[in-house]
Every structure is written in structure tokens, then in C-alpha cells.
VOGU-3710 file (C-alpha; in Angstrom, 3 decimals, decimal comma):
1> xxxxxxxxxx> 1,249/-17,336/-7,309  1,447/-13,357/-6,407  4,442/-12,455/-5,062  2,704/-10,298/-3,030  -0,466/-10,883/-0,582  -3,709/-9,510/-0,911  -2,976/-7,542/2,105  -0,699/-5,234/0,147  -3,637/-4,669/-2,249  -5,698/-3,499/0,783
11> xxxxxxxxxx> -3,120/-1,815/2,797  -2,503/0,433/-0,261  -6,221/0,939/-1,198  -6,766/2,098/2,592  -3,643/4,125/2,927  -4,494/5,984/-0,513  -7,552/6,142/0,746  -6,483/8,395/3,930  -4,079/10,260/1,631  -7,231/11,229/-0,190
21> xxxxxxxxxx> -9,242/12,786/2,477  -8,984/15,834/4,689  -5,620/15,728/6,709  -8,051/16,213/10,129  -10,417/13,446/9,279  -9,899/10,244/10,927  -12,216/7,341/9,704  -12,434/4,001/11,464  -11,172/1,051/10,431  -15,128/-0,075/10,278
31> xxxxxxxxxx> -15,445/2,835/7,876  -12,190/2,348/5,739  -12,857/-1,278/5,418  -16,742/-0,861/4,691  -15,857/1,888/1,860  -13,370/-0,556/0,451  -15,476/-3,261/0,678  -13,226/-5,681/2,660  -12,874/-7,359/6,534  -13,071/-5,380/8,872
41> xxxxxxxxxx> -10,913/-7,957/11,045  -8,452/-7,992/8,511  -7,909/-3,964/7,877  -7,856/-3,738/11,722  -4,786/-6,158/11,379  -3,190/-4,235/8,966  -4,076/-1,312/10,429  -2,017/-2,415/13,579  1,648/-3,201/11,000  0,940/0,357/9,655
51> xxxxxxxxxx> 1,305/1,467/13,047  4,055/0,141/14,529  5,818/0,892/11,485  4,832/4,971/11,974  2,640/5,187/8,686  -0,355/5,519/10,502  -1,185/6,935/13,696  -4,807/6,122/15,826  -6,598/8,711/17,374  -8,524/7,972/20,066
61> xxxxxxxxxx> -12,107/8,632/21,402  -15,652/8,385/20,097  -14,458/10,430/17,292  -11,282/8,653/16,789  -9,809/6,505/13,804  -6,734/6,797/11,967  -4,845/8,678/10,051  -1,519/9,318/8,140  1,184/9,720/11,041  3,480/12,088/8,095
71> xxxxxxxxxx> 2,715/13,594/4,813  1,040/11,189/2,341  4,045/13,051/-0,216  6,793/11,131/2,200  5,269/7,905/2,454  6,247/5,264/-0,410  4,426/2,764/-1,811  7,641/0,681/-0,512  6,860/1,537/2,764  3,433/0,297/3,075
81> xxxxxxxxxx> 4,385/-2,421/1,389  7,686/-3,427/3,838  5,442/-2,648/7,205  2,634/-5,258/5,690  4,687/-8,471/4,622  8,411/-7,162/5,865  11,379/-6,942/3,407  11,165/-10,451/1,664  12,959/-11,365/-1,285  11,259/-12,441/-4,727
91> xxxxxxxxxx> 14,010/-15,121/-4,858  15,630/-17,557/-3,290  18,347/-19,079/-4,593  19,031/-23,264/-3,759  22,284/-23,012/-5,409  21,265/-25,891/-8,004  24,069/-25,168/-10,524  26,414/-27,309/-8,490  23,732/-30,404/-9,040  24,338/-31,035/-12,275
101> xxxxxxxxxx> 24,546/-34,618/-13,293  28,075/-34,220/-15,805  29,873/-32,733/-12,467  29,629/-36,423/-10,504  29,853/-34,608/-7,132  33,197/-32,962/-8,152  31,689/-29,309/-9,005  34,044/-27,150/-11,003  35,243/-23,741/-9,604  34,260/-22,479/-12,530
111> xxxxxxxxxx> 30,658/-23,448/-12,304  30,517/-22,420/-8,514  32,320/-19,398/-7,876  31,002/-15,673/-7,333  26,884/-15,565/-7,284  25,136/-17,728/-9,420  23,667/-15,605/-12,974  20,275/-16,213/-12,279  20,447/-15,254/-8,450  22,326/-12,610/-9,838
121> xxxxxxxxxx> 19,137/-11,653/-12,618  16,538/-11,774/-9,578  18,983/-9,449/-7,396  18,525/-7,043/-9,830  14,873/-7,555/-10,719  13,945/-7,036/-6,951  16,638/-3,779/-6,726  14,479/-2,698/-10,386  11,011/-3,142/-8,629  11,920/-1,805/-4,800
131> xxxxxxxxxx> 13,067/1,515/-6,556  10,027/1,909/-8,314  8,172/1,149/-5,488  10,205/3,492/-3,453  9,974/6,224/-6,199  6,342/6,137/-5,619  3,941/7,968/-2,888  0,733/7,495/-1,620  0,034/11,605/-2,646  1,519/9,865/-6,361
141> xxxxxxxxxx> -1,018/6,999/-5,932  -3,733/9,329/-4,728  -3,221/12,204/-7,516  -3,399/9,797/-10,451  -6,613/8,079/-9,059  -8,317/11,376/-8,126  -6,909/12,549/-11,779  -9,049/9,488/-13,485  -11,959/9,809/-10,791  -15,463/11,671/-12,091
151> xxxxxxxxxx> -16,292/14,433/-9,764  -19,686/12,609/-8,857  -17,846/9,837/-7,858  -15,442/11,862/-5,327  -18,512/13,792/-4,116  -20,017/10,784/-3,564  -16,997/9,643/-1,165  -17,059/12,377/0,564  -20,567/12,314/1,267  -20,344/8,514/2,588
161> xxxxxxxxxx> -17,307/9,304/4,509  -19,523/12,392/5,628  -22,333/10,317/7,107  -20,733/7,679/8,257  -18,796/9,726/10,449  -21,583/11,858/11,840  -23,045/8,847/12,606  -20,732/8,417/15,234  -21,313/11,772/16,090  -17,816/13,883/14,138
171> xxxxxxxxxx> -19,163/17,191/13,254  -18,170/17,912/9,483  -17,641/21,173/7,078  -18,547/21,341/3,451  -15,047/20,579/1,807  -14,282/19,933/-2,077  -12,323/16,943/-3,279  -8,230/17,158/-2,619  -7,632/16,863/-6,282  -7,948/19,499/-8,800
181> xxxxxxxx> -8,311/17,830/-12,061  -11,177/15,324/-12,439  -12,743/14,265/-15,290  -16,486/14,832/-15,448  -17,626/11,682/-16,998  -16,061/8,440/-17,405  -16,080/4,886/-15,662  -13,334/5,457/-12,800
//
């Protein structure tokens, strides 16, 4: 079992996803979701704990969507990941050490005082993982995919994102990719 929904997989993938494009763009939640390939329903439910946590922000009107409320550099991975499935712990501790069938209900203080070592282990995992999550941005996400990503491919993006958008009527520019060094070739 993940510790971790599949909504964090597709809040990130979205939120990258705006951290990728022009800061003035504002795709839909139909068009984030249909680029990524997933509900529509469900993004639209993220979408709305992004929000209210001040990650994203909606614009509205025909031309309207979302967008990042600050600088994709100042939003964490840890963030996005917090505003989808809150602050939950990867362990819970049922104090079991105090079970054990040698005590016959008279536990000893030695094998029940302070925080049990294994509670102790996962308090430190978790502090281990929420750092590195914390230490991360979606611009640090966003660089090392665009890094990996052929040029095609991000021309390509840009060119869905392009008419998908004037479909609704937004009036694009011609505009390069955000990221500076792509490969040419590969399978990204």
C-alpha cells in the first residue's frame, strides 16, 4: 500500500505542469487534466485543495483557468503534497511493546518509558522524507523534467496547450519552451 494517494501523483504532475508554462497562461482544469491524461472530475477536486491552500489561484472568464498563485521557485513539493492529503503521519504507533506475553500485565518501566524505538525510527523517517520534500520546488521538479524533455516534445506541448486554448478563444504569441537545456533526441 502507497503511503501516498494517487492524487499526489496528479496534483504534482498538474502543478509542474503550470510551473512549466508561461506565467500569464491559465489552462483549464479540462485542459490540464486532458494533457495529463486523467479525470477531469478529479483534477477539478484537487484543483479546489490547491486553492484554498494558496498554491493555485483561478482566474475567471471565458479565458480563465488556473494558475500558480506565487513563484513555482517558492512552492515545495511538501506543499502540494500537505494541501492534497493534509499533514498525516507514515506511522502510527499502538504502543504494542507493553503486550508482551513474559510481562503478565505487569509492564516494566523499563520496557515502557520515553517513546517506543521503533515510533522513535518512523519519527525520524517521516522528519528524513518531509525535508526532502520540503527541499524540493515545483521550478526543481519542472527544470529537471524540461532538462530530460526532447525539444519536439516541449514544442509539441506548447502547441496543444496553444490550440486548446484558442479554442476557447485565448489569443496566443509564439513563445519558446521555459527551459534552456533540452536534449534533442531521447525517449522523455
Amino acid at each position: 500500500m502507497a503511503l501516498f494517494g494517487s492524487g499526489v501523483e496528479i496534483g504534482l504532475h498538474l502543478t509542474v505542469m503550470l510551473a512549466s508554462i508561461r506565467a500569464d497562461d491559465c489552462p483549464s482544469v479540462k485542459e490540464l487534466a486532458g494533457f495529463q491524461g486523467v479525470s477531469q472530475t478529479f483534477a477539478a477536486k484537487l484543483f479546489t485543495r490547491l486553492e484554498k491552500a494558496g498554491i493555485v489561484e483561478s482566474v475567471e472568464g471565458s479565458r480563465g483557468g488556473f494558475r500558480l498563485k506565487r513563484d513555482a521557485a517558492s512552492i515545495s513539493a511538501l506543499e502540494v503534497i500537505d494541501a492534497i492529503e493534509g499533514h498525516k503521519p507514515i506511522f502510527t504507533c499502538r504502543e504494542i511493546r507493553g503486550r508482551c506475553v513474559l510481562f503478565d500485565d505487569q509492564v516494566p518501566t523499563w520496557a515502557a518509558t520515553g517513546v517506543c524505538d521503533i515510533h522513535k525510527l518512523m519519527i525520524e523517517a517521516e522528519q528524513s522524507m518531509r525535508k526532502t520534500l520540503a527541499g524540493r520546488s515545483l521550478q526543481d521538479i519542472a527544470s529537471a523534467v524540461g532538462a530530460k524533455m526532447p525539444v519536439q516534445t516541449a514544442q509539441e506541448a506548447i502547441t496543444w496547450f496553444d490550440q486548446t486554448q484558442t479554442g476557447r478563444g485565448v489569443v496566443r504569441t509564439a513563445r519558446r519552451p521555459r527551459a534552456k537545456t533540452r536534449k534533442t533526441g531521447g525517449d522523455g
